[in-house]
C-alpha positions as CSV (number, residue, x, y, z in Angstrom):
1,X,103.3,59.2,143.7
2,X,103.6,61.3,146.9
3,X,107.2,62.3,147.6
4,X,108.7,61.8,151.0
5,X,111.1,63.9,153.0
6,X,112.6,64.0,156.9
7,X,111.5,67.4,157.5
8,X,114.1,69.1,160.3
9,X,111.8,71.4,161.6
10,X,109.3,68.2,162.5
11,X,111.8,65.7,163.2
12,X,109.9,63.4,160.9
13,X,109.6,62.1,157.6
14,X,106.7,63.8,155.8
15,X,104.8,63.5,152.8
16,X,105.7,66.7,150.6
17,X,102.6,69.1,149.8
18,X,103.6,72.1,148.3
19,X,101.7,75.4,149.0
20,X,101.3,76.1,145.3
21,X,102.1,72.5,143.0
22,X,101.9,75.0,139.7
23,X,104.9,77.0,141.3
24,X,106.9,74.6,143.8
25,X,109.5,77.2,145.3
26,X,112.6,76.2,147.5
27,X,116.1,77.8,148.4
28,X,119.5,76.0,148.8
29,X,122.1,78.2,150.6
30,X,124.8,78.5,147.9
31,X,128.8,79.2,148.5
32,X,130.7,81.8,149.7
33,X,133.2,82.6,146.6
34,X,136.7,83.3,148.2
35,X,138.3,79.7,146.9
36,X,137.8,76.6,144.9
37,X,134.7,74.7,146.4
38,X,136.0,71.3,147.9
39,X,133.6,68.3,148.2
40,X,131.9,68.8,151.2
41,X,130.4,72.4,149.1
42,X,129.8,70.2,146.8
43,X,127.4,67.5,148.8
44,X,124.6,69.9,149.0
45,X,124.9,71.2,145.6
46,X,124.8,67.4,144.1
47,X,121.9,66.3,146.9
48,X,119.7,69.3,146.1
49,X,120.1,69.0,142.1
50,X,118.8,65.3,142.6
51,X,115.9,66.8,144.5
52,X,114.9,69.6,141.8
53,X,115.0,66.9,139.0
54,X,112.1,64.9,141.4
55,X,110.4,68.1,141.8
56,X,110.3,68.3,137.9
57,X,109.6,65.1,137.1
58,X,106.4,65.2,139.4
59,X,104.9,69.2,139.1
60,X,106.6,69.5,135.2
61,X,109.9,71.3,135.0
62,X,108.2,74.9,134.0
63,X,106.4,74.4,137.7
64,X,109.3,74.4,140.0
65,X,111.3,77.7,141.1
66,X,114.4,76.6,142.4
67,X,116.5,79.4,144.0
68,X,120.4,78.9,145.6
69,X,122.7,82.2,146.1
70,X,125.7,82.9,145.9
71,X,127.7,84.8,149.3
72,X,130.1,87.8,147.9
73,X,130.0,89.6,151.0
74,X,132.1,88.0,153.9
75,X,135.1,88.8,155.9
76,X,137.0,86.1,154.2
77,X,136.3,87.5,151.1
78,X,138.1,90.5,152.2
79,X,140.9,88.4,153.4
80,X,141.9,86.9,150.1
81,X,141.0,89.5,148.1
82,X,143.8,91.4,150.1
83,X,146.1,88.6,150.3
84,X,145.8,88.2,146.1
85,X,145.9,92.1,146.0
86,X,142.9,92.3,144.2
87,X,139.8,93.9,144.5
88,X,136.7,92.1,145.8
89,X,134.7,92.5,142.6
90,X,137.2,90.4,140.4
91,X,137.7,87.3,143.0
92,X,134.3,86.9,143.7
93,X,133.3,86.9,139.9
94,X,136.4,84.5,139.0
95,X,135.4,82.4,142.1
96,X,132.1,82.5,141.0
97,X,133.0,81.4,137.3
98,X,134.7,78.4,138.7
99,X,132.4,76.9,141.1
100,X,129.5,77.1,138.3
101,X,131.4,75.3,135.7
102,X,132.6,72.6,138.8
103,X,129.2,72.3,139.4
104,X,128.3,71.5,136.1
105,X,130.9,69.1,135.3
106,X,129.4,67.2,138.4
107,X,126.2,67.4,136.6
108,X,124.4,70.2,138.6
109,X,122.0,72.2,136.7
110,X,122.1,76.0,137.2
111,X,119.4,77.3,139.7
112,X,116.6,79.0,138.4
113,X,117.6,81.7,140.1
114,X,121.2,82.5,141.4
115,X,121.2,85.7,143.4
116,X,124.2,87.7,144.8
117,X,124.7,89.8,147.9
118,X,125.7,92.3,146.2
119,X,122.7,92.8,144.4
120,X,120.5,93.0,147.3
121,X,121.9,95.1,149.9
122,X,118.4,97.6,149.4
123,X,116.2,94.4,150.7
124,X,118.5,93.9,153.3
125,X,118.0,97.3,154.8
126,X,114.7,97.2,154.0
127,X,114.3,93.9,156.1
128,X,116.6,95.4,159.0
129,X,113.9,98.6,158.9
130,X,111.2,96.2,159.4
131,X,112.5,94.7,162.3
132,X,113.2,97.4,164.1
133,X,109.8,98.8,163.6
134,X,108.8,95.6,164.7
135,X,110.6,95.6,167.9
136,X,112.6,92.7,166.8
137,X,116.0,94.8,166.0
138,X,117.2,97.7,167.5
139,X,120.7,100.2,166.6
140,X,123.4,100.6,168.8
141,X,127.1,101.9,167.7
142,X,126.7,102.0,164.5
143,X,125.6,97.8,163.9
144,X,122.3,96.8,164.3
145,X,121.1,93.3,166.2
146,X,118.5,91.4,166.7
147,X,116.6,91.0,169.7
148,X,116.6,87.3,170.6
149,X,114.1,87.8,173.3
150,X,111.9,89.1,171.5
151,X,111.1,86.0,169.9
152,X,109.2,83.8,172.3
153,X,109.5,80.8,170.0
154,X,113.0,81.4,168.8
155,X,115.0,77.6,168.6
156,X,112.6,75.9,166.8
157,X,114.6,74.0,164.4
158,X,117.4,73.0,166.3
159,X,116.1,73.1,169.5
160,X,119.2,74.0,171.7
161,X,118.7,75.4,175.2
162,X,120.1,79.1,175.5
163,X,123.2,78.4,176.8
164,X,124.3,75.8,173.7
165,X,122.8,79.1,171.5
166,X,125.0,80.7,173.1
167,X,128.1,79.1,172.9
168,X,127.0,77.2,169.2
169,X,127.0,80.8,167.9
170,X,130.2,81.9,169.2
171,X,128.9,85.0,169.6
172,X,131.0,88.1,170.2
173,X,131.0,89.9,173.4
174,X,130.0,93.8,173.3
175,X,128.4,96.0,175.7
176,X,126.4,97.6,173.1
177,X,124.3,93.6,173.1
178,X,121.2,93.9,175.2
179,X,121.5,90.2,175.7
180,X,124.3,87.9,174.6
181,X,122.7,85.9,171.9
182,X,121.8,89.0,169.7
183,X,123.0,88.6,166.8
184,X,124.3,91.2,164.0
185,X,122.2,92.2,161.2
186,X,123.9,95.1,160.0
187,X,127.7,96.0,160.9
188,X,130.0,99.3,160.6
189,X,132.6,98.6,157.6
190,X,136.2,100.5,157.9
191,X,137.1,103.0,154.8
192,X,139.1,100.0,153.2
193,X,136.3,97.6,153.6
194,X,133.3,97.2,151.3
195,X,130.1,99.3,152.4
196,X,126.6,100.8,151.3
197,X,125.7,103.7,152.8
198,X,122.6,103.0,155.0
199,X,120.5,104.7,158.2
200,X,123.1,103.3,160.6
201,X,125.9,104.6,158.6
202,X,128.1,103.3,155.9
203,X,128.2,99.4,156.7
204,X,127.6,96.1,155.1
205,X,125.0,93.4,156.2
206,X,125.7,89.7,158.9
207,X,125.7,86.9,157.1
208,X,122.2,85.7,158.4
209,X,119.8,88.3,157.0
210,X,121.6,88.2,153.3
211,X,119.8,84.6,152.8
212,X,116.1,86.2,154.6
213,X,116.2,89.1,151.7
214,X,117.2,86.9,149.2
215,X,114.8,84.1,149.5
216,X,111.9,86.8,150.2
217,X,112.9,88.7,146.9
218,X,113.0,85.5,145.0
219,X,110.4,83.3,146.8
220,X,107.6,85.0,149.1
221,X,107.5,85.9,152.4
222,X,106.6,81.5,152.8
223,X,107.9,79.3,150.6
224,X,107.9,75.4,150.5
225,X,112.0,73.8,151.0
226,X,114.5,75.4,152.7
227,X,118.0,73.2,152.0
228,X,121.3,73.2,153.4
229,X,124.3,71.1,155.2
230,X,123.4,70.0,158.7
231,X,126.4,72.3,160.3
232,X,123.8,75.5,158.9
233,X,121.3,74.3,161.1
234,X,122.5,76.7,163.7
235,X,123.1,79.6,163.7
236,X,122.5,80.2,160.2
237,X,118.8,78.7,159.4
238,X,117.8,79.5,162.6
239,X,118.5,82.8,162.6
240,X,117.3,83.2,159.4
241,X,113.8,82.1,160.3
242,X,113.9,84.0,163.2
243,X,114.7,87.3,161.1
244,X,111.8,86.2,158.3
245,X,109.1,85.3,160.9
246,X,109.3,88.3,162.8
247,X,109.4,90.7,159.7
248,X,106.7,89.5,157.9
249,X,104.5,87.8,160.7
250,X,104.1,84.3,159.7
251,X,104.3,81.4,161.5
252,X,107.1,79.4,158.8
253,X,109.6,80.8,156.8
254,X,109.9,77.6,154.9
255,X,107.4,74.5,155.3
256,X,110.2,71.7,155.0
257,X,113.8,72.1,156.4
258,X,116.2,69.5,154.6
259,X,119.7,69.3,156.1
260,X,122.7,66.8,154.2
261,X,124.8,65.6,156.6
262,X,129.0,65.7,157.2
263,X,131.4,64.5,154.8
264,X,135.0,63.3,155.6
265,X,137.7,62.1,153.8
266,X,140.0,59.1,153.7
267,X,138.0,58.6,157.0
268,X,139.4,61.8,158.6
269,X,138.1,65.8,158.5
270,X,139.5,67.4,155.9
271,X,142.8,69.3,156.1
272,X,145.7,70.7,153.9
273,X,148.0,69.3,156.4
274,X,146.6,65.6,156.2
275,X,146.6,65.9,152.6
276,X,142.7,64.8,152.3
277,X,141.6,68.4,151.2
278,X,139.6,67.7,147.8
279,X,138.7,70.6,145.8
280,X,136.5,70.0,143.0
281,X,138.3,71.6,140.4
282,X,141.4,69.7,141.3
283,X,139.8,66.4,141.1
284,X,138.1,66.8,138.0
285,X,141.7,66.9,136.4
286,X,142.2,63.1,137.2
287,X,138.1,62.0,137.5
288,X,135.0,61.7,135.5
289,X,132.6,64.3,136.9
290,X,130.0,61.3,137.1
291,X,132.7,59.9,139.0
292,X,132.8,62.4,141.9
293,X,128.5,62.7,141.4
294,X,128.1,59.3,142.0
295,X,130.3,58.7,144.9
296,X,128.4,61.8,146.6
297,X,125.3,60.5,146.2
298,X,126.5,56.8,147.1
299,X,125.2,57.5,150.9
300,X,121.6,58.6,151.9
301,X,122.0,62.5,152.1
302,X,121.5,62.7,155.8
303,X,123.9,60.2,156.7
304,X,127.6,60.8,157.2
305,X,129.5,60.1,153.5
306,X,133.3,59.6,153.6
307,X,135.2,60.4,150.6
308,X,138.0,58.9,149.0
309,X,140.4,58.0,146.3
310,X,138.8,54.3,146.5
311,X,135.3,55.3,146.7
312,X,135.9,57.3,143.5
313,X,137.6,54.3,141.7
314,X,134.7,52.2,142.8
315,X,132.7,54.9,141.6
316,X,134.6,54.9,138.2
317,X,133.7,51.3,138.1
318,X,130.2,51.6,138.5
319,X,130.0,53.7,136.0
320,X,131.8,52.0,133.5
321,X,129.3,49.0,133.9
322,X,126.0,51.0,133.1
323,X,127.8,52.5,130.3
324,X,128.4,49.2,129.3
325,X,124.7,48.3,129.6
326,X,123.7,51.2,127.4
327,X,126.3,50.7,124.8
328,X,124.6,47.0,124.8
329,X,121.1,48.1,124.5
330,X,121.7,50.7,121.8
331,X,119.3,48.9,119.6
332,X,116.5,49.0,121.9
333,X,113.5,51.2,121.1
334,X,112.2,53.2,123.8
335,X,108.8,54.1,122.6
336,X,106.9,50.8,123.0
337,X,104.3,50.1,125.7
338,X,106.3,48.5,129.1
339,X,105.5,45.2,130.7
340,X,106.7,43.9,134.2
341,X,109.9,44.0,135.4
342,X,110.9,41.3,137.6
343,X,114.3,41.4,139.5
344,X,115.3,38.6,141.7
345,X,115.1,40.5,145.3
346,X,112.1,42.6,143.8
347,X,108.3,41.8,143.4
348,X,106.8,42.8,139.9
349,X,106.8,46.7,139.3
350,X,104.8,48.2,137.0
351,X,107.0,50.4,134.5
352,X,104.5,51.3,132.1
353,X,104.9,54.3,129.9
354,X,105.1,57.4,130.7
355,X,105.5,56.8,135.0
356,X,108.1,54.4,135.2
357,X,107.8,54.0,139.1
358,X,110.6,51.8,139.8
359,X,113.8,54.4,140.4
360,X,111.5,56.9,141.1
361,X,110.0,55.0,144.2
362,X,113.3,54.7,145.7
363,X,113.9,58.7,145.4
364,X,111.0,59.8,146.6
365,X,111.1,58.0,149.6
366,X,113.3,60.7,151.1
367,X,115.8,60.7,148.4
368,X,117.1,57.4,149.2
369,X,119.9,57.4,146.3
370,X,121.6,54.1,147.5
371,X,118.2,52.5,146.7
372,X,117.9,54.4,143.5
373,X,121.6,53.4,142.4
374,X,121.2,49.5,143.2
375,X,117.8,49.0,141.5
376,X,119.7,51.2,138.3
377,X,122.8,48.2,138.9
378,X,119.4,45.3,138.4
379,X,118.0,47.2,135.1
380,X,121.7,47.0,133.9
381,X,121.6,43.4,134.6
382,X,118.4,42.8,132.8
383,X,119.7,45.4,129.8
384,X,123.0,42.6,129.1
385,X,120.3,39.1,130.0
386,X,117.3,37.8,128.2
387,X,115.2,40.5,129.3
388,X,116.9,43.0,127.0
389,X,114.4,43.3,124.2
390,X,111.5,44.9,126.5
391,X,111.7,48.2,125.5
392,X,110.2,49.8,128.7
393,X,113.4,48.8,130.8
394,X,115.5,50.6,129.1
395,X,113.4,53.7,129.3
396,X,113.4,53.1,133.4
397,X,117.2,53.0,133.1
398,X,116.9,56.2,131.4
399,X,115.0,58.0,133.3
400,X,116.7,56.4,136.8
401,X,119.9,58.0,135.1
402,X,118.5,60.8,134.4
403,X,116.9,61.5,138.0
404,X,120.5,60.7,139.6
405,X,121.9,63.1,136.6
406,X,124.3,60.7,135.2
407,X,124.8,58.5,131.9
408,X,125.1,62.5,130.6
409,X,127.1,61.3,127.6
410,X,127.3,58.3,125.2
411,X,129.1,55.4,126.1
412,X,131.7,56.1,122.8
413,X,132.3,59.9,124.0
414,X,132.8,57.5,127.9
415,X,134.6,55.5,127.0
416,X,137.1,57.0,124.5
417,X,137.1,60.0,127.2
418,X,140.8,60.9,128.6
419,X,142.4,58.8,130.5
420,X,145.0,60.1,133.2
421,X,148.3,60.6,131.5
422,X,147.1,60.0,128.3
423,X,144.9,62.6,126.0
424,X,143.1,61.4,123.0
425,X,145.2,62.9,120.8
426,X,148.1,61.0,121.9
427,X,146.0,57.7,121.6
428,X,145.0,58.9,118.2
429,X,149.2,59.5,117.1
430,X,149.9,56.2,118.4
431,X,147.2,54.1,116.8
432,X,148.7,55.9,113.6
433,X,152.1,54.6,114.7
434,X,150.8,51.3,114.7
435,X,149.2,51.4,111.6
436,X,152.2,52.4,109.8
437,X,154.4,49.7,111.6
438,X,151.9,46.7,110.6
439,X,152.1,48.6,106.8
440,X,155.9,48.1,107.1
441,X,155.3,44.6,108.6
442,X,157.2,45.5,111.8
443,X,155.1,43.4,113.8
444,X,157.0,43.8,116.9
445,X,156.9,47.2,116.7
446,X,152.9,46.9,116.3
447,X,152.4,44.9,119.3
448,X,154.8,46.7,121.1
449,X,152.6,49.9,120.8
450,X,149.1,47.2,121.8
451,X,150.6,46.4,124.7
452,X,151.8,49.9,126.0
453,X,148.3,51.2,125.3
454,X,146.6,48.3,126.9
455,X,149.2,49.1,130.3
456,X,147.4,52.7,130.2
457,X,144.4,51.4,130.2
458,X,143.2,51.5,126.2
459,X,141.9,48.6,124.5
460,X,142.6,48.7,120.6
461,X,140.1,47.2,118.3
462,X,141.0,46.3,114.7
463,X,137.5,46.3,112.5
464,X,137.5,46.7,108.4
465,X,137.1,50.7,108.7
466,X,140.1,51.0,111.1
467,X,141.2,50.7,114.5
468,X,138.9,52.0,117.1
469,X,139.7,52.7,121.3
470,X,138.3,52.6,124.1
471,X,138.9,52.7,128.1
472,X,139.4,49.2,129.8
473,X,136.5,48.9,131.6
């Protein structure tokens, strides 16, 4: 099955061939670790992962490289650190620490490969040397820019006339600039501020040329995706393929250029002052991980996606209905040859073991995860009908969830999972409560404690081993 993707640099959809399909190879521009990541940081994070577990799923997971950094050199990293009085070192690794295990309560799988800044400074001067040899950089004060002019093709991908470059770059005004739209790849840093001793002096690299060494290191001088938010689009990409074409000489830097698009929330920009700033880590104290996934991927990635309180409750909901559908079809081999599966809106797809095409049709057309999501709703409808018993749609329904990277966890560990204001262990003293009230035939007492439960949202079942719990679905 050819996968499908809108290819920025092309302005088209495009069927997916990768240079190498025994080593598929792309980069995702990662955070910058100064504070909690909020939701729009996580978009691309949660897009991207649902793109690698394609890429696996076609080439085999040993046969894809996937590569996303992380930033630990930035002015505002300098900021905070100073305004925690600590050093640099320790917020960016505890920043670092926290977005990673966000990330993966969201269900995003580690990179292959997560490089730091830090660790590549030598490739960034190297690159910088390059350039200048090439003609394409040049010193001046102590920085180092590049020459804009130089590159006769430069604005490729987002194809803004100069003076929108201009302006879209907010670029800084200097006599030491040849020409206005330079742009820094190396920068003088005071005695206070984090530096490596280099040609130009003791400095630290732009933000632009960190990603160019890091992808070369990790990837080639051309590798197959490039990924990222649509507001990267410029300056950042384009700069960086400016920087990668001219030192190595190639005619791409990446083949495919995939941009996610904005995300709001509660219909508005995000701001502390309006009260819709959502950090990650603060949600995941009152929702599912799945729960915050799902909603993310609940728009087509290059579409606007507003997030909100409701969309996670509906997300919640969702959930709680394929759970609901596996917990029902837990008897249900997987192993046996598939049949057809009909769905009323659908023709007859072929699911037959081992490429179940159905969820995986929907997701390579471009990622469309709205598609994928709905047609994972009909294989939970068939899952709790007649249709049950044929093994090979509950192995589509597994491997759909499994491509969207959720249904992570049993529908027991789901559904007895903590509910807000309530931990299990509190469940777990008052279901003993009970027990000893009904033992003391204090009914009233018993029933009281059923009903307060059921308020919270637990549903109590008696059974002959005991009483078991479970959310309210």
């Amino acid at each position: 099955m050819d996968l499908k993707i809108t290819n920025t640099l092309m302005r088209e959809k495009q069927v997916f061939t990768p240079i190498d399909p025994s080593n598929v190879r792309l980069y995702v521009c990662g955070p910058t670790v100064y504070d909690h990541a909020h939701v729009g940081n996580a978009r691309p994070a949660v897009v991207f992962d649902v793109l690698v577990r394609v890429l696996r799923h076609l080439y085999g997971k040993d046969h894809v490289t996937h590569v996303a950094n992380i930033t630990d050199i930035d002015d505002k990293i300098m900021i905070r650190a100073k305004e925690r009085g600590v050093d640099i070192e320790t917020l960016t690794g505890e920043t670092a620490d926290i977005y990673n295990a966000d990330m993966a309560a969201i269900g995003v799988n580690r990179p292959d490969v997560q490089p730091r800044a830090t660790g590549h400074v030598s490739q960034m001067i190297a690159m910088t040397e390059r350039l200048i040899e090439r003609g394409h950089a040049y010193a001046a004060e102590g920085h180092v820019l590049f020459n804009v002019p130089s590159m006769s093709d430069y604005g490729q991908l987002s194809r803004r006339d100069r003076d929108e470059m201009i302006a879209g770059a907010r670029v800084d005004v200097a006599p030491y600039k040849r020409d206005p739209a330079d742009f820094v790849l190396w920068k003088p840093s005071a005695d206070d501020q984090p530096g490596w001793d280099s040609p130009w002096g003791r400095g630290r690299p732009g933000w632009h040329i960190e990603c160019s060494a890091m992808a070369a290191e990790h990837l080639g001088e051309v590798f197959d995706i490039h990924g990222g938010g649509l507001d990267l689009i410029f300056p950042h990409h384009e700069n960086e393929i400016a920087q990668t074409r001219c030192a190595f000489g190639h005619a791409r830097m990446a083949n495919y250029w995939m941009h996610n698009g904005f995300l709001t929330a509660e219909g508005e920009k995000m701001s502390k002052s309006l009260g819709n700033f959502y950090t990650v880590h603060e949600l995941l104290e009152e929702w599912p991980g799945e729960a915050i996934r799902l909603l993310l991927l609940s728009a087509h990635y290059r579409q606007p996606l507003d997030f909100s309180k409701a969309g996670l409750r509906e997300a919640k909901t969702q959930l709680d209905r394929l759970y609901r559908a596996l917990e029902n079809s837990a008897d249900i081999p997987t192993e046996q040859p598939g049949l057809m599966l009909k769905n009323q809106n659908d023709a007859a797809v072929d699911i037959d073991h081992p490429r179940e095409q159905y969820i995986l049709e929907a997701l390579c057309d471009d990622l469309n995860t709205p598609l994928a999501i709905s047609r994972l709703h009909k294989l939970a409808t068939s899952l709790n009908s007649d249709d049950r018993a044929n093994p090979a749609i509950k192995r589509t329904f597994l491997q759909g969830a499994e491509l969207l990277g959720i249904l992570s966890t049993t529908p027991s560990e789901w559904f007895q999972g903590e509910v807000s204001g309530i931990s299990p262990i509190e469940i777990e003293r008052l279901i003993a409560a009970r027990s000893n009230a009904r033992k003391a035939k204090d009914f009233a007492e018993a029933d009281r404690i059923r009903d307060d439960l059921k308020a919270r949202g637990i549903e109590l079942e008696d059974g002959p081993s005991g009483t078991t719990w479970k959310r309210a679905g």
